[in-house]
Kinemage of the C-alpha trace (Angstrom):
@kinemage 1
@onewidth
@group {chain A} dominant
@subgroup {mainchain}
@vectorlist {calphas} color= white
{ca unk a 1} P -24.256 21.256 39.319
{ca unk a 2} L -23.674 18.947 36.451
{ca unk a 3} L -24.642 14.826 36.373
{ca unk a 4} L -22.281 12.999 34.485
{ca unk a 5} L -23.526 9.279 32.774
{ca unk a 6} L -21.775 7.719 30.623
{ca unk a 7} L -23.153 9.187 27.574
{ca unk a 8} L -21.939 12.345 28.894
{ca unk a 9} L -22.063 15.358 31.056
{ca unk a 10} L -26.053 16.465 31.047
{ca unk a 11} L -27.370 20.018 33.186
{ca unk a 12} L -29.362 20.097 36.234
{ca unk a 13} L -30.083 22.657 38.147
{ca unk a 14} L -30.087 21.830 41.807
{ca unk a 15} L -31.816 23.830 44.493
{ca unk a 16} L -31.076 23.716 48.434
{ca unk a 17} L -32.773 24.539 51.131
{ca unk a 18} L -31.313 26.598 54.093
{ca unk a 19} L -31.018 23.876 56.699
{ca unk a 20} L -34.493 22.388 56.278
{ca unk a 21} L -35.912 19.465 54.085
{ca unk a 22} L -39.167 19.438 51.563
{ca unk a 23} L -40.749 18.031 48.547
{ca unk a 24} L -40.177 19.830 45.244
{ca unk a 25} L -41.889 18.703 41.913
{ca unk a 26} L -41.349 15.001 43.002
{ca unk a 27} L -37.973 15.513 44.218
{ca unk a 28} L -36.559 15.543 47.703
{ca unk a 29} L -33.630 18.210 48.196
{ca unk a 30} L -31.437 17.792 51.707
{ca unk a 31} L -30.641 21.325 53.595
{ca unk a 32} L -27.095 22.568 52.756
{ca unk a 33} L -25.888 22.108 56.114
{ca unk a 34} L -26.719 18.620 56.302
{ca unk a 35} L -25.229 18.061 53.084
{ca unk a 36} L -21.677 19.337 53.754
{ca unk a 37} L -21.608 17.377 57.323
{ca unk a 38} L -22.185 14.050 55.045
{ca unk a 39} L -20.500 14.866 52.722
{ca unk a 40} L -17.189 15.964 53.653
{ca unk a 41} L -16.938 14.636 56.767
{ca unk a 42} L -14.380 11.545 58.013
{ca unk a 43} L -17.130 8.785 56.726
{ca unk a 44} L -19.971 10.553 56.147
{ca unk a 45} L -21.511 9.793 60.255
{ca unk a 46} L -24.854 11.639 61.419
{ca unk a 47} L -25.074 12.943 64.459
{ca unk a 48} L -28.436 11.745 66.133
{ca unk a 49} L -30.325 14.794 64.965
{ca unk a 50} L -28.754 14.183 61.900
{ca unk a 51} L -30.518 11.158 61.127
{ca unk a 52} L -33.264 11.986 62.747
{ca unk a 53} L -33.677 14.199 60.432
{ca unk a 54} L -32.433 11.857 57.800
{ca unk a 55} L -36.025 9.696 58.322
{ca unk a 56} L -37.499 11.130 54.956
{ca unk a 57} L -38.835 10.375 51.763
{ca unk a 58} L -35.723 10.343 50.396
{ca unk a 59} L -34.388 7.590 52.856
{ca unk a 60} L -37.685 5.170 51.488
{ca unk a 61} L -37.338 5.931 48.192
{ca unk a 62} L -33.273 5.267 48.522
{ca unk a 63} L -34.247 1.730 50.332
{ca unk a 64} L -36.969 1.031 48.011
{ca unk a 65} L -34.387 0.972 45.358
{ca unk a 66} L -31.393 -0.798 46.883
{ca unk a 67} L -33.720 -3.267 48.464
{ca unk a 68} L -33.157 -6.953 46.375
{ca unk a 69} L -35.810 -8.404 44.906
{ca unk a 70} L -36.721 -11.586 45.964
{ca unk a 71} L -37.974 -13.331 42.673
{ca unk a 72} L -37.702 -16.605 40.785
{ca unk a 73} L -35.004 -16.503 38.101
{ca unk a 74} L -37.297 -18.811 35.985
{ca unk a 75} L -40.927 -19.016 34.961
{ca unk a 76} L -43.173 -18.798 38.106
{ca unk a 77} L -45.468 -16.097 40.355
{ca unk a 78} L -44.186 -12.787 41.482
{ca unk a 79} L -42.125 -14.211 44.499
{ca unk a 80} L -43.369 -18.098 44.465
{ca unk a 81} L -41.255 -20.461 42.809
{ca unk a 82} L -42.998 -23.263 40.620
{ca unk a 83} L -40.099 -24.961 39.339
{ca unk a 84} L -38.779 -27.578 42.339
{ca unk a 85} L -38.198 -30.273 40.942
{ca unk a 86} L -36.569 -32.011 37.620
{ca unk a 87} L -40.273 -33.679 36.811
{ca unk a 88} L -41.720 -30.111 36.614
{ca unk a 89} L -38.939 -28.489 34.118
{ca unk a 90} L -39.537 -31.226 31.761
{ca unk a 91} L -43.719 -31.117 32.036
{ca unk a 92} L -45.060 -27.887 33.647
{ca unk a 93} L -47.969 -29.620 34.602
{ca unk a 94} L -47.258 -31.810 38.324
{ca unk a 95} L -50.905 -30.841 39.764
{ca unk a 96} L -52.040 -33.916 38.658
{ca unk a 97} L -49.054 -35.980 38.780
{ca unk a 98} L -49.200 -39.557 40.289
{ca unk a 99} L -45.472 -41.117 38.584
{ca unk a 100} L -42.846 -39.250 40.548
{ca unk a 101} L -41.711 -37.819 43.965
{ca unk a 102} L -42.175 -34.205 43.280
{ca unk a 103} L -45.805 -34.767 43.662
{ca unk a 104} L -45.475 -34.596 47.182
{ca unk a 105} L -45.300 -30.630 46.685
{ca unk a 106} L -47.256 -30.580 43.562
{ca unk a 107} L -50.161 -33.265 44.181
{ca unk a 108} L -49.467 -34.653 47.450
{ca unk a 109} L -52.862 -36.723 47.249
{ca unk a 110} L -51.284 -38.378 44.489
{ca unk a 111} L -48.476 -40.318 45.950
{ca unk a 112} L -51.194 -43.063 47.121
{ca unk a 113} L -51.265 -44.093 43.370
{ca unk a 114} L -47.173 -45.354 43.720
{ca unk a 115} L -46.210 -47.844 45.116
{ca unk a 116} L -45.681 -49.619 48.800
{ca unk a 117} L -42.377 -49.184 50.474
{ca unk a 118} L -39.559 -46.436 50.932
{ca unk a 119} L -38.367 -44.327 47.802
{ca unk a 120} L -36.480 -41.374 47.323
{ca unk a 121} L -35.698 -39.100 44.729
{ca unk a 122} L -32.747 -36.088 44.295
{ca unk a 123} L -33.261 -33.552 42.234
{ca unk a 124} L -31.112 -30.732 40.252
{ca unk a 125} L -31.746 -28.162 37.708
{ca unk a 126} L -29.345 -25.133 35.848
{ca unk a 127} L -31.069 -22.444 35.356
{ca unk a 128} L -28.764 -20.640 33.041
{ca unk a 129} L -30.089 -16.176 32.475
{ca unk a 130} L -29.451 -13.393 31.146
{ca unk a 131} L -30.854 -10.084 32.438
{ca unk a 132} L -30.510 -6.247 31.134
{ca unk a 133} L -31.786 -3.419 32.621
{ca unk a 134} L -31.262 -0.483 29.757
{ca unk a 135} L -31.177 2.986 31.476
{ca unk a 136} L -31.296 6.275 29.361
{ca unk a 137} L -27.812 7.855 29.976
{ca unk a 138} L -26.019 4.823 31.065
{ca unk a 139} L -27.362 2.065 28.344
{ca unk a 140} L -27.249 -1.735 29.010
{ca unk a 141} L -26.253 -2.600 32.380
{ca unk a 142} L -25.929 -6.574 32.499
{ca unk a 143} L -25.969 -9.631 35.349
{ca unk a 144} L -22.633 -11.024 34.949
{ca unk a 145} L -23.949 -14.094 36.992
{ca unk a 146} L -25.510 -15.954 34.409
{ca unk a 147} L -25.866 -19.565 36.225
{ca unk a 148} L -27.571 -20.770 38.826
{ca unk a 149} L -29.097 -23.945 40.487
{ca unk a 150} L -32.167 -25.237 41.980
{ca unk a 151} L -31.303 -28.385 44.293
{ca unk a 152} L -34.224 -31.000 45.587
{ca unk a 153} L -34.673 -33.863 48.050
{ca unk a 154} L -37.826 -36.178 48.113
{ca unk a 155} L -38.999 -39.124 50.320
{ca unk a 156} L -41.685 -41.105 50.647
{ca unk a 157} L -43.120 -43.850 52.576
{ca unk a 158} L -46.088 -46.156 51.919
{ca unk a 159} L -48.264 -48.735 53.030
{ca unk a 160} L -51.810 -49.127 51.518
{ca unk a 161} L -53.637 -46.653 52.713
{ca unk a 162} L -51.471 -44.661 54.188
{ca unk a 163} L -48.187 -42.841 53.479
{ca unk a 164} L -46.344 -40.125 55.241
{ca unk a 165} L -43.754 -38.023 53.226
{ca unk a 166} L -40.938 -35.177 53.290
{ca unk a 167} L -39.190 -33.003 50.811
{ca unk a 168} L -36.122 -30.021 50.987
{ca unk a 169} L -36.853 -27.547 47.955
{ca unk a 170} L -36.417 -24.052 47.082
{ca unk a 171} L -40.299 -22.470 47.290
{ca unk a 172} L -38.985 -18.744 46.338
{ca unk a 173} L -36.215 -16.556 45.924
{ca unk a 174} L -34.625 -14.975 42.769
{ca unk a 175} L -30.928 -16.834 42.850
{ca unk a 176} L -27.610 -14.826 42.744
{ca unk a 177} L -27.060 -11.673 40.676
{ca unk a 178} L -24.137 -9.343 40.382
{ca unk a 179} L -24.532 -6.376 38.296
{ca unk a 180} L -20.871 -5.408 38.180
{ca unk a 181} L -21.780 -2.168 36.729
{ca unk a 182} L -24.884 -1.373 38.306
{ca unk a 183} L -28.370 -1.457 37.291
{ca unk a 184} L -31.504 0.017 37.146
{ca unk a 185} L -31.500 0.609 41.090
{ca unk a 186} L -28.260 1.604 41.509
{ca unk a 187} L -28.560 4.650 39.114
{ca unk a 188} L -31.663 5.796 41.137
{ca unk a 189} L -29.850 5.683 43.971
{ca unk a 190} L -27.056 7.593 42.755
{ca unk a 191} L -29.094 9.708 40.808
{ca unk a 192} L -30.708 10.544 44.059
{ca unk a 193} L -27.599 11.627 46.381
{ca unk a 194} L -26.451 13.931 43.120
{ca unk a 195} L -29.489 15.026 42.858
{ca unk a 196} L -29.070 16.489 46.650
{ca unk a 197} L -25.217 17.393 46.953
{ca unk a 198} L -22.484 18.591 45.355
{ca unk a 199} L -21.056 15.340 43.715
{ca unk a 200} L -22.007 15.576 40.092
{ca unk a 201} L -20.044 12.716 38.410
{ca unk a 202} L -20.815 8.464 39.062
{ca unk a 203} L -17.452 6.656 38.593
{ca unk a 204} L -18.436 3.124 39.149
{ca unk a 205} L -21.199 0.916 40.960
{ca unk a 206} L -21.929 -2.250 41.385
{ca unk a 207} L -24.777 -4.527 43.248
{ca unk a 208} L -24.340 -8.430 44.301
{ca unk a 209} L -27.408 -9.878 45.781
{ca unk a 210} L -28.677 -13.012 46.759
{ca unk a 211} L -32.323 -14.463 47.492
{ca unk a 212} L -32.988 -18.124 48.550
{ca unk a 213} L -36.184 -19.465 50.380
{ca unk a 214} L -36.020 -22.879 51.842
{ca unk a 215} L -38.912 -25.094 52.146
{ca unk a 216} L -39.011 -28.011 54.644
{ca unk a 217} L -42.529 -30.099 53.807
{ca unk a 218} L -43.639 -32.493 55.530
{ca unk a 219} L -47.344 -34.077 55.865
{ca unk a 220} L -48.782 -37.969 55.165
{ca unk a 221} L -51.546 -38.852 52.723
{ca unk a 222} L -54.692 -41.076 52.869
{ca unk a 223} L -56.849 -43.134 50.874
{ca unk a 224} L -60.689 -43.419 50.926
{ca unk a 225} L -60.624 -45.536 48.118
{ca unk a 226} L -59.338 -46.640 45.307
{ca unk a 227} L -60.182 -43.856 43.227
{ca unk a 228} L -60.284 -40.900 46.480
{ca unk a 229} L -57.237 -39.691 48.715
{ca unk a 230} L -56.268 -36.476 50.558
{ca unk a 231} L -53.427 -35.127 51.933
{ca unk a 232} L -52.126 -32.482 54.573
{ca unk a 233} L -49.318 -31.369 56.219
{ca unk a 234} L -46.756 -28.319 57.243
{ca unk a 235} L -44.449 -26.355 54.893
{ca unk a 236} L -41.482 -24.737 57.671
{ca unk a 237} L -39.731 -22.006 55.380
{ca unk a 238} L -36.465 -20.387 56.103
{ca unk a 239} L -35.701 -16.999 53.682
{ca unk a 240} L -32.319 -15.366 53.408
{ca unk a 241} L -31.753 -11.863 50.939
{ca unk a 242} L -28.032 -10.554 50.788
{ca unk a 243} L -27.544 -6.918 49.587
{ca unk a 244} L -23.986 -5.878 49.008
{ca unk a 245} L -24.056 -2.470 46.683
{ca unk a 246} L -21.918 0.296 46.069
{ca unk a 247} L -21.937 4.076 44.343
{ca unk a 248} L -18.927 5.912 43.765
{ca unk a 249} L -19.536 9.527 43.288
{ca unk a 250} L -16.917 12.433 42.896
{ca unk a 251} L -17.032 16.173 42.163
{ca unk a 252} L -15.827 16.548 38.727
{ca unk a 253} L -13.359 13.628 39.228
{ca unk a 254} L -12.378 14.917 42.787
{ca unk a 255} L -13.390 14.697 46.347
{ca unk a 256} L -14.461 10.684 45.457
{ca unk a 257} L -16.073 8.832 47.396
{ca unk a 258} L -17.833 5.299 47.752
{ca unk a 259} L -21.234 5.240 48.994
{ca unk a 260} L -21.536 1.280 50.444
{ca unk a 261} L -24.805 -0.547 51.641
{ca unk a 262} L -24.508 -4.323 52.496
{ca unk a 263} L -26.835 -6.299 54.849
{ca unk a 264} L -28.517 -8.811 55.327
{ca unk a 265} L -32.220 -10.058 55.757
{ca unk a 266} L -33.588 -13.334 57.494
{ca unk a 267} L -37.096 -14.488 58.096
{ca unk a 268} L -38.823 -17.840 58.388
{ca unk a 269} L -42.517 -18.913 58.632
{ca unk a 270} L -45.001 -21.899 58.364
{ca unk a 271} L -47.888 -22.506 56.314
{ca unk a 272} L -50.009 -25.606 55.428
{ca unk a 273} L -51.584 -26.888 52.843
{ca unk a 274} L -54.370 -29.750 51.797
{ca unk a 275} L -54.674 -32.168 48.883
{ca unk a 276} L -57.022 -34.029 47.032
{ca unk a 277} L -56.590 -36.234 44.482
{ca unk a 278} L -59.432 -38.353 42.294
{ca unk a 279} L -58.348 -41.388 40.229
{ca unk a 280} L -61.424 -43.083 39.138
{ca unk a 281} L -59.469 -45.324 36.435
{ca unk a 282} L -56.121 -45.065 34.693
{ca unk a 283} L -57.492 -42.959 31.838
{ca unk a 284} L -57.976 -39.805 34.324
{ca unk a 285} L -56.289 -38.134 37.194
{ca unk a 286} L -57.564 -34.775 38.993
{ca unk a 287} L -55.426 -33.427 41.613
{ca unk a 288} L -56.602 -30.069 43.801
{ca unk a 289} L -53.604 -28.573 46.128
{ca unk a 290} L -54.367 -25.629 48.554
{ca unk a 291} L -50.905 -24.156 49.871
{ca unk a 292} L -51.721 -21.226 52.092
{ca unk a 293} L -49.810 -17.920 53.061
{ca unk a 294} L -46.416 -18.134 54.712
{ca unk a 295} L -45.716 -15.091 56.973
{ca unk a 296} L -42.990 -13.751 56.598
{ca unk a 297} L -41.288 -10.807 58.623
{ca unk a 298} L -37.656 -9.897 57.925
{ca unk a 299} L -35.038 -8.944 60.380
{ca unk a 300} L -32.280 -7.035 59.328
{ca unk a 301} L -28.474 -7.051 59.939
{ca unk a 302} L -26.774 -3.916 58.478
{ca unk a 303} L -22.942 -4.229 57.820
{ca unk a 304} L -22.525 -1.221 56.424
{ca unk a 305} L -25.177 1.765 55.428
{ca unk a 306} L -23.424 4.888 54.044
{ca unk a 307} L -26.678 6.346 52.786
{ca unk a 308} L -28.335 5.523 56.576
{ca unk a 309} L -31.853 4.235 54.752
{ca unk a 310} L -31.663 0.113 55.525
{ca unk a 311} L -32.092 1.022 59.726
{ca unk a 312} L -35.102 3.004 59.218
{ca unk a 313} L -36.397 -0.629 58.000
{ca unk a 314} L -34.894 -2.830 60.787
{ca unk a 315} L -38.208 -5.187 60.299
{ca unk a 316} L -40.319 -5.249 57.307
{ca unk a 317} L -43.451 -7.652 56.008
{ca unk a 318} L -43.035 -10.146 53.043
{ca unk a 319} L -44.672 -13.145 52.973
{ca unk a 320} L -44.801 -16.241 50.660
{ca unk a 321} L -48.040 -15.961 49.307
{ca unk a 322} L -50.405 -19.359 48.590
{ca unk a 323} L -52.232 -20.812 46.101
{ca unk a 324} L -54.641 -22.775 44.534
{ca unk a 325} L -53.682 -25.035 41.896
{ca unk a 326} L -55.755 -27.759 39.996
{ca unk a 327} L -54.773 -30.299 37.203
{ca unk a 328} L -56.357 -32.672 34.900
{ca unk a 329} L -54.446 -35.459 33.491
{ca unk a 330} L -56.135 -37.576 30.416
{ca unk a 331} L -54.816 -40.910 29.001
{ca unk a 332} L -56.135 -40.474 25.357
{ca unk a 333} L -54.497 -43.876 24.967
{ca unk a 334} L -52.483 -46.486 26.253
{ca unk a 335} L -48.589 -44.431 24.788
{ca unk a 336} L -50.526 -40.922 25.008
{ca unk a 337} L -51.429 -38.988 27.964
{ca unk a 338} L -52.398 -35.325 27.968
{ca unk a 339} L -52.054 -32.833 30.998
{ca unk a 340} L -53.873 -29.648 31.638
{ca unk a 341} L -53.055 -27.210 34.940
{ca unk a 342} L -53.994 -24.015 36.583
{ca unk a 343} L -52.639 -22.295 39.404
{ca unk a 344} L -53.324 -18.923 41.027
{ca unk a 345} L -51.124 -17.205 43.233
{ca unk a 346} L -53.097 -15.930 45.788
{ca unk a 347} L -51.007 -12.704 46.329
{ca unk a 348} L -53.561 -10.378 47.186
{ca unk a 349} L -54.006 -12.436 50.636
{ca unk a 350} L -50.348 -11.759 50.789
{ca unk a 351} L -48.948 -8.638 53.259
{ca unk a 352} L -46.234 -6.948 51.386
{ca unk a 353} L -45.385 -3.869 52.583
{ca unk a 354} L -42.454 -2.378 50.171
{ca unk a 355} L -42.124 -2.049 46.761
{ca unk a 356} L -44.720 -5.202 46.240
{ca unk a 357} L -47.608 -3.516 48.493
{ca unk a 358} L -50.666 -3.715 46.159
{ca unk a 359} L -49.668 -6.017 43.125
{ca unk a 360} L -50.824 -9.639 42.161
{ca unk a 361} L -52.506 -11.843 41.317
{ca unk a 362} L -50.747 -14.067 39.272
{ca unk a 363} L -51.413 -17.078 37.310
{ca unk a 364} L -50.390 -19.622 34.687
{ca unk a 365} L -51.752 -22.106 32.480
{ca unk a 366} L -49.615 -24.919 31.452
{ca unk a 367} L -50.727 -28.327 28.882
{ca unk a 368} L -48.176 -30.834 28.188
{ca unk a 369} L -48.901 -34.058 26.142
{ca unk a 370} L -46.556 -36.758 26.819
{ca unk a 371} L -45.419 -40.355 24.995
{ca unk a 372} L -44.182 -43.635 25.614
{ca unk a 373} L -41.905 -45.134 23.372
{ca unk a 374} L -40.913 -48.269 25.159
{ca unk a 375} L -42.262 -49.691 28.878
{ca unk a 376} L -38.485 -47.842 30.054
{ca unk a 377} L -39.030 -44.715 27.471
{ca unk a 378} L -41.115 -41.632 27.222
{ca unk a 379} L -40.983 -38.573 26.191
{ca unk a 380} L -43.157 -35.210 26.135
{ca unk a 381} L -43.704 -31.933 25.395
{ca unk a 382} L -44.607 -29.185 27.164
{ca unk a 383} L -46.033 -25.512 27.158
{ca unk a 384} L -47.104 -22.695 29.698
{ca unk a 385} L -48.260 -19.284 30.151
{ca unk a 386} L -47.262 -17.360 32.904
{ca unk a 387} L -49.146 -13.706 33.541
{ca unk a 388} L -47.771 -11.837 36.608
{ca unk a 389} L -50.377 -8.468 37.571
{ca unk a 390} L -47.351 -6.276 38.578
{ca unk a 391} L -46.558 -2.913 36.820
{ca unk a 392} L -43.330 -1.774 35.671
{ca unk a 393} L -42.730 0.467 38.360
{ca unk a 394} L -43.226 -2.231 41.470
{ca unk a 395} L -40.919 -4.746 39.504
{ca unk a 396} L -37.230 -5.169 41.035
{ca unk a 397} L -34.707 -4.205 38.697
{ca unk a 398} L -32.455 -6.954 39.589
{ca unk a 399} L -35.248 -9.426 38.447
{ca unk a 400} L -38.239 -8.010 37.213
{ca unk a 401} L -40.932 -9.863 37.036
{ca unk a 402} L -42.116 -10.015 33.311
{ca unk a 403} L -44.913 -12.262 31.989
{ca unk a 404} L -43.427 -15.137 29.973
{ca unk a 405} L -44.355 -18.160 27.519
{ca unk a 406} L -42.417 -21.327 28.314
{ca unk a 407} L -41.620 -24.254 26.112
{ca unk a 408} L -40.236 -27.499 27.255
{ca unk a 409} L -39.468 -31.159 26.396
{ca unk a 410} L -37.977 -33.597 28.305
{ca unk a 411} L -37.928 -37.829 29.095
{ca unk a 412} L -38.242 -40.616 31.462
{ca unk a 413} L -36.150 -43.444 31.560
{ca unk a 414} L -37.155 -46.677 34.075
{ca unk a 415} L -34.327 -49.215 33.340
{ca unk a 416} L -35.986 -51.326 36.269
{ca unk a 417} L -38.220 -51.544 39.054
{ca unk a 418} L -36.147 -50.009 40.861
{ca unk a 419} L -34.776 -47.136 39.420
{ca unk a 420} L -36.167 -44.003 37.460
{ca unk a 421} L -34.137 -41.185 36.079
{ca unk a 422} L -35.311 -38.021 34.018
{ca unk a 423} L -34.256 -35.059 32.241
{ca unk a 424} L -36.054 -31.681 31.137
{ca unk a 425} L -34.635 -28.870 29.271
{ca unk a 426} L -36.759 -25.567 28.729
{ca unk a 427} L -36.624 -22.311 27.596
{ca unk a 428} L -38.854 -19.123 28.922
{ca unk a 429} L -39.488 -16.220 26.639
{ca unk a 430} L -39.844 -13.210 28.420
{ca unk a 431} L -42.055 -9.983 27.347
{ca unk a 432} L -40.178 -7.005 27.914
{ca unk a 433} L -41.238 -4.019 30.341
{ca unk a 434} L -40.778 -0.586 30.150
{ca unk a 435} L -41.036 1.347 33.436
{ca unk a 436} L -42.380 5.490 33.774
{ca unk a 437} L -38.827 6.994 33.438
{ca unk a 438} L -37.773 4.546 30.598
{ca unk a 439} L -35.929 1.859 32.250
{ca unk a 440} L -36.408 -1.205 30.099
{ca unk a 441} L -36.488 -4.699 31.503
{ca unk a 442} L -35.292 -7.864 29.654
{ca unk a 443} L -34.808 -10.934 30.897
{ca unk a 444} L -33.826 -14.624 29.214
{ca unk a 445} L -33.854 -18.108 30.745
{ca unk a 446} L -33.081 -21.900 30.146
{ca unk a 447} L -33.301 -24.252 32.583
{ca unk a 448} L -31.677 -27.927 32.328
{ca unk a 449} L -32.349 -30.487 34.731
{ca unk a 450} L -31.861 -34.452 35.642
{ca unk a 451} L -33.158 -36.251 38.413
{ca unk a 452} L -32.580 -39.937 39.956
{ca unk a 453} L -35.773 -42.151 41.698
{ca unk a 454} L -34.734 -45.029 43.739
{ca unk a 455} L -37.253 -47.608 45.278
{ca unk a 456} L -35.527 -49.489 48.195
């Protein structure tokens, strides 16, 4: 047979089995009389020794590559998102953060530094990306979906010592993506079922996926003194993936056919986490957060499976991992304050059991010095390093998961008492990745965000 790319026709020799199924150099080759029932039958329907027989290597591998990849579209872990709120676009360092809402998922010790009474805070940023996955034979195969959004809700009571506190924000999850021409996993796939029939020629494909975790917090915070406080409390999260792909395949331009997968994945879990925050005097802040593993196991609801791999998987294992995170804020002087943070994901405690099994852990390092111009203005500046401990090969190809430097700036504007609004814009720079058969990764991101504070 003969695979055609879009570069051109290229020669591969094919060889079948008679009836039977093994392992060849790497490659998994489908008996010929399996083949032709697939292939040119009505829709392609197994029998049920059919796909018994289907349960292979070949049906893993095919899953392995459709399956989305559940990754932040900005700076952050492998699957963890660290970007949830406005306050943390514009800084990159929250661990030790005692001026804002989003502390209560950053530093949730910290709130018992604001002040008494109700306040609550909403939150949006626009993470605007561009990702290319650049396949030999097909070249650069682009996410048409360039936009996306990262929505947040905070609230907070306090009195004294005491102060109990919620938040709605987006943990993990990669965003929206539509490769309208395919990409990286797509071509495997197809590459695959050519590989192992008689079609020899890709006409089109195309993947849509989505990935969105939703985190629920809620906890209270206490404090020893005026310089001690903890806090603890329950993270509920709720994680949806969307997969909607297909691979168009004919034999020299006839016999076409569209190979379709689309289904969808739900899981939800609950972790907790612990606090601590030290505030001896106004010229230093430490804040510790502990945010343990969220288990995770996904059902599956298949709409439509013409290569019969996503049923084999009706439940599979991928949690939210935890962390440990500490920061160190320093008030050099009275208009100039200095922040330092660390946080490890602790993905290694993690159970992932596809493409993911094995990889982490991440980290980042993140300093940001900020300024105040008036008692209503300030301003900062803000950089971090993020290194994930994946390898090429384990990264998704809708978005891999490259190491990245970010820069950022941003302000804070308190008209009155009342009311505090501010705004961050950032860029990350991504490293690129090259995988073992010469897929390269690139990814590039901005994220612009504005947020609104009101004390009632």
């Amino acid at each position: 047979f003969s695979e055609l790319s879009n570069s051109g026709p290229k020669k591969a020799v094919i060889t079948a089995g008679e009836g039977h199924d093994y392992m060849q150099d790497g490659n998994f080759w489908l008996g010929k009389e399996w083949l032709l029932g697939m292939i040119f039958s009505g829709h392609g329907k197994l029998s049920r020794r059919e796909k018994v027989r289907c349960e292979s290597p070949l049906i893993a591998f095919l899953l392995a590559a459709l399956l989305f990849s559940p990754t932040s579209s900005w700076a952050d872990g492998i699957v963890n998102r660290q970007t949830q709120s406005s306050d943390y676009t514009r800084t990159l360092t929250r661990h030790a953060a005692t001026d804002g809402l989003d502390a209560i998922v950053y530093n949730p010790a910290g709130v018992m530094r604001m002040k008494n009474g109700l306040q609550a805070q909403l939150d949006s940023t626009v993470i605007y990306k561009e990702y290319v996955n650049t396949v030999p034979g097909y070249g650069e195969l682009k996410d048409s979906n360039r936009f996306g959004i990262i929505p947040g809700f905070f609230s907070l009571y306090k009195q004294d010592r005491w102060a109990g506190f919620f938040s709605v924000t987006i943990p993990g999850g990669g965003g929206i993506v539509d490769y309208d021409k395919g990409d990286a996993a797509t071509v495997t796939v197809a590459n695959s079922i050519i590989s192992a029939t008689p079609y020899n020629r890709v006409d089109r494909m195309s993947l849509e996926a989505s990935s969105v975790y939703y985190g629920l917090t809620a906890g209270a915070a206490y404090a020893f003194s005026d310089s001690w406080s903890v806090a603890a409390g329950l993270r509920q999260v709720e994680a949806d993936i969307e997969v909607d792909a297909n691979i168009g395949l004919s034999v020299s331009g006839f016999a076409a056919r569209d190979f379709k997968v689309k289904y969808d994945q739900e899981a939800n879990g609950m972790s907790g986490f612990f606090g601590v925050d030290y505030t001896p005097s106004d010229h230093l802040t430490v804040g510790l957060l502990y945010q343990s593993n969220t288990r995770l196991l996904f059902d599956t609801t298949v709409d439509r499976d013409d290569v019969h791999a996503v049923g084999t998987f009706a439940k599979s294992r991928e949690d939210l991992p935890g962390l440990l995170a500490a920061g160190i804020g320093f008030r050099l002087r009275p208009d100039l304050r200095l922040d330092v943070n660390y946080t490890l994901f602790l993905e290694k405690n993690a159970t992932w059991e596809g493409r993911l099994a094995g990889q982490g852990n991440s980290s980042d390092i993140a300093a940001s010095a900020e300024y105040t111009c008036t008692p209503q203005w300030k301003v900062n500046l803000s950089g971090k390093d993020t290194r994930r401990n994946i390898t090429p090969d384990a990264m998704g190809a809708e978005s891999p998961e490259l190491d990245s430097v970010t820069v950022s700036v941003g302000a804070v504007w308190t008209p009155t008492s009342l009311w505090r609004f501010n705004f961050g814009l950032g860029e990350a720079f991504f490293e690129d990745a090259v995988t073992s058969r010469g897929v390269r990764y690139e990814k590039e991101a901005w994220a612009l965000s504005t947020a609104v504070q009101r004390n009632f």
